[in-house]
ZASEPA-63574 format. One record per residue (C-alpha): residue number from 1; residue in three letters; chain; x, y, z. Coordinates in Angstrom, 1 decimal, always signed. Layout:
<sites>
pos;code;unit;east;north;up
NUM;ALA;A;X;Y;Z
...
</sites>
This chain:
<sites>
pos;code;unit;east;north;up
1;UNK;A;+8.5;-23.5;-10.0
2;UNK;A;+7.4;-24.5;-6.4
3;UNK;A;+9.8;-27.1;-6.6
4;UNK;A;+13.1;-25.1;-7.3
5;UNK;A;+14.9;-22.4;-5.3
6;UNK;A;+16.3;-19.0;-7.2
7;UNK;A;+19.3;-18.2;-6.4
8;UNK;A;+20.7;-14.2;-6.4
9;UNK;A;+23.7;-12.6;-6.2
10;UNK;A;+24.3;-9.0;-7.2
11;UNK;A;+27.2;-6.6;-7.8
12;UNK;A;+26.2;-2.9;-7.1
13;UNK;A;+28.4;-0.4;-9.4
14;UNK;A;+27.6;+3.0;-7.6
15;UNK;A;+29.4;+6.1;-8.6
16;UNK;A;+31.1;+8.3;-5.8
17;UNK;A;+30.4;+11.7;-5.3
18;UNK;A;+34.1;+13.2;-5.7
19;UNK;A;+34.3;+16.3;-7.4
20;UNK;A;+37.4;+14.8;-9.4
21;UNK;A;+38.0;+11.5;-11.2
22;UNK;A;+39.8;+8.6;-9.4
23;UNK;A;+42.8;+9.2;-11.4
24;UNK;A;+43.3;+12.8;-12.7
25;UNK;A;+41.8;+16.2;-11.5
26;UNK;A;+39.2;+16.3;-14.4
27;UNK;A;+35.6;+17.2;-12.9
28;UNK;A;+32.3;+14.6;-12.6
29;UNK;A;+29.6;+16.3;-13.0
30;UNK;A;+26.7;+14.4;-14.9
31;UNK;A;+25.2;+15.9;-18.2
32;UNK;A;+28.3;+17.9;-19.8
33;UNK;A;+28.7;+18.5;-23.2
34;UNK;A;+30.6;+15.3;-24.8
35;UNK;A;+34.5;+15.0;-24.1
36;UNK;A;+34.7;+17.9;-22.5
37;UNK;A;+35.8;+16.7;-19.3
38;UNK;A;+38.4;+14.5;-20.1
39;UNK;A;+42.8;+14.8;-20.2
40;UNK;A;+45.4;+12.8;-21.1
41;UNK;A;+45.2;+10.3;-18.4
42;UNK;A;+41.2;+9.5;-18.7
43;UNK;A;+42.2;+9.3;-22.0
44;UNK;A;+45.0;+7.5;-22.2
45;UNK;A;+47.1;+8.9;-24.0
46;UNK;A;+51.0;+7.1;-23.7
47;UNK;A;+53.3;+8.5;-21.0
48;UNK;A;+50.3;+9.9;-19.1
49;UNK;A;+50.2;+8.2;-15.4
50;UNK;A;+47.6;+8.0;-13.0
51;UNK;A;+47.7;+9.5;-9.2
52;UNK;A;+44.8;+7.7;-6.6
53;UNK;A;+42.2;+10.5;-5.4
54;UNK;A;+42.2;+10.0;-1.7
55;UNK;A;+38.7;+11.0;-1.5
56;UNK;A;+37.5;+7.7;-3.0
57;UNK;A;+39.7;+5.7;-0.7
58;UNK;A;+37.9;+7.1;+2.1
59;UNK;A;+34.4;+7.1;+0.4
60;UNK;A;+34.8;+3.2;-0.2
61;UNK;A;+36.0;+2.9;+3.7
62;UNK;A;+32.7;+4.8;+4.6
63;UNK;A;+31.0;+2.3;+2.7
64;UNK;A;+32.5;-0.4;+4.2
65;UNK;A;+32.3;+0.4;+7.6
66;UNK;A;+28.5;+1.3;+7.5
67;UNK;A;+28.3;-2.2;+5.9
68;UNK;A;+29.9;-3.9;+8.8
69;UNK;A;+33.3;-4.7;+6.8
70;UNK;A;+36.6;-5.2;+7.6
71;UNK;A;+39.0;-2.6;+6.2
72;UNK;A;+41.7;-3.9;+5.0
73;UNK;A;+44.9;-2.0;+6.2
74;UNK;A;+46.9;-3.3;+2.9
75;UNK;A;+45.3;-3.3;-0.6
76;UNK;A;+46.4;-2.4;-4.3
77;UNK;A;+45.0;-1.7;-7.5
78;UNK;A;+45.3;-3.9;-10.5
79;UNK;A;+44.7;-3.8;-14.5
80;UNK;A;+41.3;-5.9;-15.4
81;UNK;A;+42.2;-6.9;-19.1
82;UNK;A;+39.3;-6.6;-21.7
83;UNK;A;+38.6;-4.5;-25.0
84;UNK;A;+36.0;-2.5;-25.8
85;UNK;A;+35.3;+0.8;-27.8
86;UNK;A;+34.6;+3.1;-24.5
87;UNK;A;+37.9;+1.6;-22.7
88;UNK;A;+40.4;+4.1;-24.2
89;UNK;A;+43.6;+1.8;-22.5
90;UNK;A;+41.9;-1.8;-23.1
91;UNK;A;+42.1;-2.1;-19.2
92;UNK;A;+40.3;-1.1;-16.4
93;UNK;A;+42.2;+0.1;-13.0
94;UNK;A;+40.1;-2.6;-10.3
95;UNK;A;+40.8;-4.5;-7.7
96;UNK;A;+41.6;-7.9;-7.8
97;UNK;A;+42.5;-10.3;-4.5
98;UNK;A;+43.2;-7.7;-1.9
99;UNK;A;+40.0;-5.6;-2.0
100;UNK;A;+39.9;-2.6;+0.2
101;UNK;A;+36.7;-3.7;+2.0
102;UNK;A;+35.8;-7.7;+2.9
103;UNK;A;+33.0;-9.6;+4.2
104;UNK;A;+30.0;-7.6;+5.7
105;UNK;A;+26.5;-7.9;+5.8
106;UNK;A;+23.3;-5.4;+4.7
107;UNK;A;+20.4;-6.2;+7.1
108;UNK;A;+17.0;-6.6;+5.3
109;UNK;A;+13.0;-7.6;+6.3
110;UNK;A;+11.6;-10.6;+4.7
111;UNK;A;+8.3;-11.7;+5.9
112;UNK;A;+10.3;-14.3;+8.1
113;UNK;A;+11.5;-11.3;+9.6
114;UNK;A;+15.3;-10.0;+9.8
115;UNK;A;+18.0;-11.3;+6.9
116;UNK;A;+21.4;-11.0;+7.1
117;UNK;A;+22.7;-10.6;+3.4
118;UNK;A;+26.9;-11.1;+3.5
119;UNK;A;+28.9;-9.1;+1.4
120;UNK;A;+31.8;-10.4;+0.0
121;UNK;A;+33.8;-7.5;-0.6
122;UNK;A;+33.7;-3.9;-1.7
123;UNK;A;+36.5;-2.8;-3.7
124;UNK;A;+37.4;+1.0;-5.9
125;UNK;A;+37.7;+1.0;-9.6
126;UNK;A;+37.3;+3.5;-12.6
127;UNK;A;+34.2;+3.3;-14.5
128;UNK;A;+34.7;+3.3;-18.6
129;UNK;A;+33.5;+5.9;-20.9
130;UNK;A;+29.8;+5.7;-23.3
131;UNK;A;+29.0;+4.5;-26.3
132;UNK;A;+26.5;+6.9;-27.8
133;UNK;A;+24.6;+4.6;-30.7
134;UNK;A;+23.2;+7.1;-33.6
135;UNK;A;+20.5;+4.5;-35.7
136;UNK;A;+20.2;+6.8;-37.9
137;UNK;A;+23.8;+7.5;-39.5
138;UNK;A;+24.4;+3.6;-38.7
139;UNK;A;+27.3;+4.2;-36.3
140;UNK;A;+28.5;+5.2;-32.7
141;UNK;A;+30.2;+7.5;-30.7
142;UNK;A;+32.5;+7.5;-28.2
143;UNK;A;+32.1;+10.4;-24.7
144;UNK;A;+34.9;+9.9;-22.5
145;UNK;A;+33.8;+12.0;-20.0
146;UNK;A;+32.4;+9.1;-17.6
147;UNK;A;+36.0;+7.4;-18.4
148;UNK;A;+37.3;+7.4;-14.7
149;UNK;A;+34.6;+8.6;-12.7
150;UNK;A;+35.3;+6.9;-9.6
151;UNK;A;+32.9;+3.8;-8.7
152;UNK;A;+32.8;+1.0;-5.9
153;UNK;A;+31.5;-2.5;-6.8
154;UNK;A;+29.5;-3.7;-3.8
155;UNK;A;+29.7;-7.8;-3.8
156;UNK;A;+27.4;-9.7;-2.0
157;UNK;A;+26.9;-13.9;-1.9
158;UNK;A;+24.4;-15.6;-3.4
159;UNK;A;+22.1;-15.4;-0.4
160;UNK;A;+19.0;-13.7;-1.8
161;UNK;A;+16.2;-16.3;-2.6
162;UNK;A;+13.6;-14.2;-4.4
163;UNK;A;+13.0;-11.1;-6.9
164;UNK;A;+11.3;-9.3;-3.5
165;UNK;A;+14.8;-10.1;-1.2
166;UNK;A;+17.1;-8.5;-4.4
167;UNK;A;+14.7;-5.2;-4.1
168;UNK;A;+14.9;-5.1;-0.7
169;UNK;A;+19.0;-5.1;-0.3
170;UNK;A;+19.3;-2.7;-3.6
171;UNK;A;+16.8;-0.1;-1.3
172;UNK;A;+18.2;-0.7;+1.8
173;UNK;A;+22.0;-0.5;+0.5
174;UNK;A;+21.0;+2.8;-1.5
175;UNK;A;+19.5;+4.2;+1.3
176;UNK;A;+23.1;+3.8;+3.4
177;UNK;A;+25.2;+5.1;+0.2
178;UNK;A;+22.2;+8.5;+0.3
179;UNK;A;+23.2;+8.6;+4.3
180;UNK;A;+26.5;+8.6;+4.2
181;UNK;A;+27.1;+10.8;+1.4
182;UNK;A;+29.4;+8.9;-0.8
183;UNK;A;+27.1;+8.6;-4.0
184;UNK;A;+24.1;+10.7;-4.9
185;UNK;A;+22.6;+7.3;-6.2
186;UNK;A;+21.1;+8.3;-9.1
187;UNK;A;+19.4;+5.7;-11.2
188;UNK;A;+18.6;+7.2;-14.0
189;UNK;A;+22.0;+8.8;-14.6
190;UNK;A;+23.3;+5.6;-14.0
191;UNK;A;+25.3;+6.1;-10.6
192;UNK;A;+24.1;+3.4;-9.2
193;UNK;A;+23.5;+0.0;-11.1
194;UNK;A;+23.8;-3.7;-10.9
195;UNK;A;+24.6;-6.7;-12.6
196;UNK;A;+22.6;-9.2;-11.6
197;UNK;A;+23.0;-13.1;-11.2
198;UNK;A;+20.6;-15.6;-11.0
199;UNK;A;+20.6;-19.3;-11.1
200;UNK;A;+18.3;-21.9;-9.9
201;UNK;A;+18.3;-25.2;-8.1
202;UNK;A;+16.1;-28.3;-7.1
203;UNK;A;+15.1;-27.4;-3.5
204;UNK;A;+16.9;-29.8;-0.8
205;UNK;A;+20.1;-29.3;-3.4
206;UNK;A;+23.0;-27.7;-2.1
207;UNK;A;+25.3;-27.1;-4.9
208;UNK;A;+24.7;-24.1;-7.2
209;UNK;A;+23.4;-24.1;-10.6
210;UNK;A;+25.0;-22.4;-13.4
211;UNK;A;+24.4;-19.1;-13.5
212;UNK;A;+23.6;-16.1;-16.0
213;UNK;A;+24.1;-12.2;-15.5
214;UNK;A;+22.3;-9.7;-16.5
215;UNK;A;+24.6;-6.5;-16.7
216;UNK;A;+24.3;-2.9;-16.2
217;UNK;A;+20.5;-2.8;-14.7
218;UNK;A;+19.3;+0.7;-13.0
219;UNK;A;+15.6;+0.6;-12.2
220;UNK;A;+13.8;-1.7;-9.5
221;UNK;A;+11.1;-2.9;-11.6
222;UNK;A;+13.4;-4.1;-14.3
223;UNK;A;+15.6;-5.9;-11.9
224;UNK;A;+12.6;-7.6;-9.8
225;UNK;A;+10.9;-8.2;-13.6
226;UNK;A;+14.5;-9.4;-15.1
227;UNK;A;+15.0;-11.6;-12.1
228;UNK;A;+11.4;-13.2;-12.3
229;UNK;A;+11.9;-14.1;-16.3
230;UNK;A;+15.0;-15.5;-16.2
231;UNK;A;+14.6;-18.2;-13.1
232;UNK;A;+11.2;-19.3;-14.6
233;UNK;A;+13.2;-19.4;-18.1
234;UNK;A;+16.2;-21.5;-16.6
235;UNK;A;+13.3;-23.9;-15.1
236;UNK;A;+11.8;-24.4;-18.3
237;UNK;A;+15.0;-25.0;-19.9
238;UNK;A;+15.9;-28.0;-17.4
239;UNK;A;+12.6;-29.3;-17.0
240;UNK;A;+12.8;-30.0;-20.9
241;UNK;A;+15.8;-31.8;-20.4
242;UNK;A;+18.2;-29.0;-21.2
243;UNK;A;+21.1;-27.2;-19.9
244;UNK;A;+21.8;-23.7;-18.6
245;UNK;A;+24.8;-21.7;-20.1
246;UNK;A;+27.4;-19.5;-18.4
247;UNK;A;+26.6;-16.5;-20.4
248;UNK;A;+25.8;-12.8;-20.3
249;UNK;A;+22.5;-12.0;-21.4
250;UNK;A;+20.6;-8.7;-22.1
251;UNK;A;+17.1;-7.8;-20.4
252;UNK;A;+14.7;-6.3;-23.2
253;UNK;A;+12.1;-3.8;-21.4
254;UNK;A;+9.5;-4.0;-23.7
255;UNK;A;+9.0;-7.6;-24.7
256;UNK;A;+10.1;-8.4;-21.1
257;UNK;A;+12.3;-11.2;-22.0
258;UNK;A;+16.0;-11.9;-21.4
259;UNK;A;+18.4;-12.3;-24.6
260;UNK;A;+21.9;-14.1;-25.0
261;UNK;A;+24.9;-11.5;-25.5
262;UNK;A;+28.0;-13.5;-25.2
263;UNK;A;+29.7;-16.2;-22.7
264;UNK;A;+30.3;-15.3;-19.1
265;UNK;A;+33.5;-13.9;-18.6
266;UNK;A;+35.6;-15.3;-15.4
267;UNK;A;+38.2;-13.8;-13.4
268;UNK;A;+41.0;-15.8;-15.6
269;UNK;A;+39.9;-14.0;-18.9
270;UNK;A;+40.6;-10.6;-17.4
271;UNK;A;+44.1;-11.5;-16.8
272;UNK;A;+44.7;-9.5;-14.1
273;UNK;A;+48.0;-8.7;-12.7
274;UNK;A;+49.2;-5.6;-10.2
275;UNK;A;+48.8;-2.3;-11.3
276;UNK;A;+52.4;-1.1;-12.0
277;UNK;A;+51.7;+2.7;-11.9
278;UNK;A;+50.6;+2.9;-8.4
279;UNK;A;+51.4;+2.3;-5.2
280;UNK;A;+49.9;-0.2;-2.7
281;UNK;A;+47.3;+1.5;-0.2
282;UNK;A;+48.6;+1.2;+3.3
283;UNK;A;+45.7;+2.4;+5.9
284;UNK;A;+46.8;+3.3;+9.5
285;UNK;A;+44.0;+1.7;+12.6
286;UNK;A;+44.0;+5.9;+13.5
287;UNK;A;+42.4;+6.3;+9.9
288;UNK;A;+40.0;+4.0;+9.6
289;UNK;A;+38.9;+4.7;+13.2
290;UNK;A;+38.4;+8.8;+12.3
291;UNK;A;+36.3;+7.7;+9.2
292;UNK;A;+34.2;+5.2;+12.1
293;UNK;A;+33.8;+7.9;+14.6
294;UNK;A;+32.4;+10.2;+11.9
295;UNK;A;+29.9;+8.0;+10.0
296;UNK;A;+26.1;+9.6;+10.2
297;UNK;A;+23.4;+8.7;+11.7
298;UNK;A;+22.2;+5.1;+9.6
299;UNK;A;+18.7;+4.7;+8.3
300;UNK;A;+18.2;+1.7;+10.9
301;UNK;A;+18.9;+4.0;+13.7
302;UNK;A;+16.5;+6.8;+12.5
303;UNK;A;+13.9;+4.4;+12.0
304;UNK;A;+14.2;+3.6;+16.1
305;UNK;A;+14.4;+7.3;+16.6
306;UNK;A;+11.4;+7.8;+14.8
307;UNK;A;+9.9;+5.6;+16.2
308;UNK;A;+10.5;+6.9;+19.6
309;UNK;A;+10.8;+10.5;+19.6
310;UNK;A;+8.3;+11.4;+17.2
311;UNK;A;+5.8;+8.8;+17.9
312;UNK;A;+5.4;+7.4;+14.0
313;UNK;A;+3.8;+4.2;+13.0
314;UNK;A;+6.3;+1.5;+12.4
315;UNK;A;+5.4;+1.7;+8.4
316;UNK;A;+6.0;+5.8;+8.3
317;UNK;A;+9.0;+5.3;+10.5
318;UNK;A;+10.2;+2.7;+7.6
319;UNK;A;+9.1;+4.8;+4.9
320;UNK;A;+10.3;+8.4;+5.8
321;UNK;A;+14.0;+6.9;+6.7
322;UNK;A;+14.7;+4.8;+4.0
323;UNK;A;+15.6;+7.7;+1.8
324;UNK;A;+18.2;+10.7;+3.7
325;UNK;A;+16.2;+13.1;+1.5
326;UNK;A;+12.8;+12.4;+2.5
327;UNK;A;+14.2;+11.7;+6.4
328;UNK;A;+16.2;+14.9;+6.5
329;UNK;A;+13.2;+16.7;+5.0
330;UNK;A;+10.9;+15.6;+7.6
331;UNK;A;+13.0;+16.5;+10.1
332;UNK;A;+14.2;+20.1;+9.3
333;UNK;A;+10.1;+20.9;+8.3
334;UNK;A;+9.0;+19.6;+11.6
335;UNK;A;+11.0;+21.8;+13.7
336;UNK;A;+10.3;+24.7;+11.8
337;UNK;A;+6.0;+24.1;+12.2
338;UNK;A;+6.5;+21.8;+15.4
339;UNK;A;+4.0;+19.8;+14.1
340;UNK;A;+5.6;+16.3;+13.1
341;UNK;A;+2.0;+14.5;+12.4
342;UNK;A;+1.0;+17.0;+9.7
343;UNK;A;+4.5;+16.5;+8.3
344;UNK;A;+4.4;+13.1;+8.2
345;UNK;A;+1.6;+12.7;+6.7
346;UNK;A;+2.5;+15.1;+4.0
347;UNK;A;+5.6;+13.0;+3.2
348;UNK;A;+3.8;+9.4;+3.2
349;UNK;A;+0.3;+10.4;+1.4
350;UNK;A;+1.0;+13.4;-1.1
351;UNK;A;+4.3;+13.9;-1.6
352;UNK;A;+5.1;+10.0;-1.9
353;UNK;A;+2.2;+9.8;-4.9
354;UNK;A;+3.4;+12.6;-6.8
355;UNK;A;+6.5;+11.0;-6.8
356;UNK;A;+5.9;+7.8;-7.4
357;UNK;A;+3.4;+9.3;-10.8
358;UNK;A;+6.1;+11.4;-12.1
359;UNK;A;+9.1;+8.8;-11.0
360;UNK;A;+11.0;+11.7;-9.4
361;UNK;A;+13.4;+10.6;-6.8
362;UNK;A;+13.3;+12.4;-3.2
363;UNK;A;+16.6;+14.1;-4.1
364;UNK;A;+15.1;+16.0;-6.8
365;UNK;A;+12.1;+17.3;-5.1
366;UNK;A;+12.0;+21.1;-6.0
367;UNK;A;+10.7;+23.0;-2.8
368;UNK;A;+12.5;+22.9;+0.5
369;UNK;A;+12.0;+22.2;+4.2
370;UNK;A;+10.9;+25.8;+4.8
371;UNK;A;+8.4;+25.9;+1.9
372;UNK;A;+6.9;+22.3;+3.5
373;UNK;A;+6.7;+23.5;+6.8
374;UNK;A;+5.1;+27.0;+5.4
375;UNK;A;+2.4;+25.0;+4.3
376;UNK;A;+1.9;+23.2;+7.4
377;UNK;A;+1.3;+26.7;+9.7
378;UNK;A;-1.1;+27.7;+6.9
379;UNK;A;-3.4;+25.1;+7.3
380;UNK;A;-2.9;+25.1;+11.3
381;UNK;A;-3.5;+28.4;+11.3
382;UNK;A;-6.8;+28.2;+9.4
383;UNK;A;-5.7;+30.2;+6.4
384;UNK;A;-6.4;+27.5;+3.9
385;UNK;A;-8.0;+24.2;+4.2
386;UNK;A;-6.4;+20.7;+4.0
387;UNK;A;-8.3;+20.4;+0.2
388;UNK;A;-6.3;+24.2;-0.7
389;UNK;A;-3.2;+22.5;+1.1
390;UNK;A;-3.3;+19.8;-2.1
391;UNK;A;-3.6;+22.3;-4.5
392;UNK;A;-0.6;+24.1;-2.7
393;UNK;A;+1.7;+21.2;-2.8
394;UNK;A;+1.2;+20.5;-6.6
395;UNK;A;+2.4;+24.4;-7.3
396;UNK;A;+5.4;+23.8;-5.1
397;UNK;A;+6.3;+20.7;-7.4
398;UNK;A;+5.9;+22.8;-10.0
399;UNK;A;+6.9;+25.9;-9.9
400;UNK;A;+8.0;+26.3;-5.9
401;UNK;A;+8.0;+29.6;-3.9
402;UNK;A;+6.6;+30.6;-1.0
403;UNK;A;+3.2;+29.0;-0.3
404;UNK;A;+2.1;+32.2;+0.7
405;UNK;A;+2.8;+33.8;-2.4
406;UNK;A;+1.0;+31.0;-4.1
407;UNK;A;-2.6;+31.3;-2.7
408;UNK;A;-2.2;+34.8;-2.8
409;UNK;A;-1.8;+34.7;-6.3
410;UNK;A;-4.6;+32.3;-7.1
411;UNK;A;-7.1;+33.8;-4.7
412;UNK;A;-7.2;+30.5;-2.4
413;UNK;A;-7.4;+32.1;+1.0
414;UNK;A;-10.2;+30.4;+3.5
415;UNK;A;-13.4;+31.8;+3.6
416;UNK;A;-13.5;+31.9;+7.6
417;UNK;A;-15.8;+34.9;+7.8
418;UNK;A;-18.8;+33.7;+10.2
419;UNK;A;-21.4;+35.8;+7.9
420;UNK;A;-20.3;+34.4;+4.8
421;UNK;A;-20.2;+30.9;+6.1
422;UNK;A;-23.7;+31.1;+7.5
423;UNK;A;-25.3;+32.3;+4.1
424;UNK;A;-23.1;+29.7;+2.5
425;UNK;A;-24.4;+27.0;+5.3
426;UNK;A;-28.7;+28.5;+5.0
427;UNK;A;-28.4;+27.7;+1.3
428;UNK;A;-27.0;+24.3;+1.1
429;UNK;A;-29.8;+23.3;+3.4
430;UNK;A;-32.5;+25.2;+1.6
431;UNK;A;-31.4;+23.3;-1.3
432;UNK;A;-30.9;+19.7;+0.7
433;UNK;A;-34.0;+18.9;+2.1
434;UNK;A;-33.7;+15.4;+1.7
435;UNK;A;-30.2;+15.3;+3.6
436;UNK;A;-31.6;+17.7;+6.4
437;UNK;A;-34.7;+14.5;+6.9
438;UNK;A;-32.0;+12.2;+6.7
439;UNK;A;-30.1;+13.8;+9.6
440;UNK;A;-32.9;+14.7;+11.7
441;UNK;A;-33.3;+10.5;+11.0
442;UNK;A;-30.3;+9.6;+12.7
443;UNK;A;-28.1;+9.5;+9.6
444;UNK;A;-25.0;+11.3;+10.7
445;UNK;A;-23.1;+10.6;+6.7
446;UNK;A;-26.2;+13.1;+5.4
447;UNK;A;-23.6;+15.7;+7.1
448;UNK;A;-21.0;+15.3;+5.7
449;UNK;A;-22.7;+15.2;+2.3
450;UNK;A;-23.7;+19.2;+3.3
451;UNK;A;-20.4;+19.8;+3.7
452;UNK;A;-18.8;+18.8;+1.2
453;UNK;A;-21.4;+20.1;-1.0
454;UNK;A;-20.6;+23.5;+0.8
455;UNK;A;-16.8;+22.8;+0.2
456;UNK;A;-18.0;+22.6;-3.8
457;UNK;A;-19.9;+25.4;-3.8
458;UNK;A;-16.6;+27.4;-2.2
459;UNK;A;-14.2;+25.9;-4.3
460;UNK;A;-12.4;+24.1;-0.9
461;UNK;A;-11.7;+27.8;+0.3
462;UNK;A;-14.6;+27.4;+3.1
463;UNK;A;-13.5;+26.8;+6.5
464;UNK;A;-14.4;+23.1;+7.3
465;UNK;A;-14.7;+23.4;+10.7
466;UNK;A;-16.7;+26.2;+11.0
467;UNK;A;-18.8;+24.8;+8.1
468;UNK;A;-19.0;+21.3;+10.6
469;UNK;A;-20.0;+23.6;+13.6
470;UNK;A;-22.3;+25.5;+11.4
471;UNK;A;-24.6;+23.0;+10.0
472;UNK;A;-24.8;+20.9;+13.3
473;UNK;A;-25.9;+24.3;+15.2
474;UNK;A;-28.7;+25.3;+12.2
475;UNK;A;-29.5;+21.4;+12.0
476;UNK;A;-30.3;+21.0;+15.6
477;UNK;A;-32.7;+24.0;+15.6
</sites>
């Protein structure tokens, strides 16, 4: 292994956020009942033509620009030949040699510090419908209501060199389509998904290997995991002597191996020629310069602001802005409580690990800024305690309302009554002599083995730092 070099290229499909299809006025929505949101055209049915939504014209230009492309100011659409059972006119309306959007770069870290990853081209094109495989009547069926949801294919060259540089573009490129608004970037509703190419080469070689691709991928780990299997199997294969095919092959989650499908198409078996039903796309400098002057704030340039206005570590500041949801959630909590540290750390420790247990992306958190920053003045305020606060957040997740309401409802307000703390404090020590000694010893941990026995005993309602103040008073008598 030490002795080759993996090389990666990836095309992104990510699916715009129109309301309406690329070529007819039937809705997008995710999750409809089957074929229900389909026409003649998205069908194709003969006679019925399509008419470009402009909305995905300027989506892809947003995506261009906040990938550093050039916009081309003359493209056009053209018919990508192939058949398949979910491709209802055995052609797919792409983009073939005048793309809308060409060469650009995504800027990632690598531990040698700042990559450049070029793109070679982002171009619009309809996505095709689902295949829904029934094992048990030993057929399929076809839903055509994905069947011209608008998509762009995001190109970039081969320049990533590891399993760890493909997951850091696919983050940081997600993170700009979530910023700028053009794709909700859902994985597992497949609006965003990659085929992924991988070939190797003897280091100190500089002409490519052959390469395989691994299609329609739309989870991290099974892109980093696909990536790792098949460069060590293309290794294996020419260390014995053998050859690598141009092929398509299929990654199998559960034995974790990669499987041939079929031979790897190229451009010339697509057959593509100009799209005869629409016209080209002519782009004025005026246009594409609105779209530029418009484009939100990137993830790179809250990271900095971060950084300096709120006074975050370098990893929070990376952490919070690499997802809008989590940034914009941050920000609209913090000004609400006007306490950015308690937010932050909310966001990072918490909130991060539930998500990251129950694989819930930060758009689909269920409580809102308000709620958050409700939570925040609660403990500030010394109405519940940090350990309540824990308790709190797991309620919003699951059934979110107002945090007040919440430890209402549970009986979790702090015990900050002086009397009640005092008894509270007399009878941990009564029944701690051996941590009292230890104290009076010099051993400052035997205190905060009181307290947190006191916090037991209460359940986490007792006020901590009144308990803190309490036991060192009684302690020093």
């Amino acid at each position: 292994m030490n002795d080759y070099e993996v090389i990666i290229g990836l095309e992104v499909h990510a699916e715009l956020s129109t309301k309406t299809k690329i070529f007819c006025s039937c809705p997008t929505s995710f999750g409809a009942e089957p074929n229900t949101h389909t026409c003649p055209i998205c069908m194709a049915m003969p006679g019925a033509l399509p008419v470009l939504n402009e909305k995905v014209v300027e989506y892809a230009v947003k995506a261009g620009l906040a990938t550093n492309c050039e916009i081309s100011k003359n493209s056009k659409n053209d018919r990508k030949n192939y058949f398949y059972p979910d491709l209802p006119k055995s052609y797919q309306i792409s983009q073939y040699d005048k793309p809308l959007c060409e060469h650009g770069y995504v800027e990632i870290d690598t531990k040698e510090g700042k990559k450049k990853i070029r793109l070679l081209r982002i171009h619009i094109e309809e996505d095709a419908g689902k295949l829904n495989h029934d094992e048990f009547a030993g057929g399929s069926l076809v839903d055509l209501n994905r069947a011209g949801v608008p998509l762009i294919e995001i190109v970039s060259e081969p320049d990533l060199r590891s399993s760890e540089e493909a997951e850091q573009y696919l983050k940081k490129l997600k993170s700009i389509l979530e910023y700028i608004e053009v794709s909700d970037c859902k994985m597992q509703e497949g609006s965003l998904r990659a085929d992924v190419n991988v070939s190797v080469r003897k280091k100190g070689d500089t002409k490519f290997g052959t390469r395989t691709e691994m299609k329609n991928m739309n989870s991290f780990r099974s892109i980093v995991r696909a990536i790792e299997y098949e460069a060590n199997r293309q290794i294996d294969v020419l260390e014995d002597g053998g050859t690598i095919e141009q092929e398509t092959r299929r990654w199998d989650e559960v034995s974790g191996k990669t499987f041939s499908m079929r031979d790897k198409e190229d451009a010339e078996d697509y057959r593509y020629f100009p799209e005869p039903d629409l016209v080209a796309i002519k782009l004025s400098d005026e246009y594409i310069e609105n779209i530029r002057k418009n484009l939100p704030e990137l993830p790179e340039s809250r990271k900095e602001r971060y950084l300096n206005e709120y006074h975050l570590s370098e990893k929070d500041s990376n952490i919070i802005s690499s997802s809008k949801y989590l940034a914009d959630l941050f920000e609209q909590a913090t000004k609400i409580c006007n306490n950015a540290k308690a937010v932050n750390n909310w966001i990072i420790s918490d909130i991060s690990r539930i998500l990251n247990e129950t694989e819930t992306e930060p758009i689909e958190i269920p409580f809102d800024s308000n709620q958050l920053a409700k939570l925040v003045i609660l403990i500030d305020k010394g109405v519940i305690s940090s350990s309540i606060g824990k308790k709190v957040l797991v309620e919003l997740f699951e059934n979110p309302r107002d945090p007040e309401e919440i430890i209402k409802e549970k009986g979790w307000i702090q015990i900050s009554d002086e009397g009640a703390i005092k008894e509270i404090v007399m009878k941990i020590l009564e029944e701690n002599p051996q941590s009292v000694s230890d104290y009076k010893a010099g051993k400052d941990k035997a205190l905060g083995f009181l307290v947190g026995q006191a916090m037991k005993q209460t359940k986490g309602k007792a006020n901590p730092k009144m308990l803190n103040e309490m036991f060192i008073e009684e302690l020093k008598k």
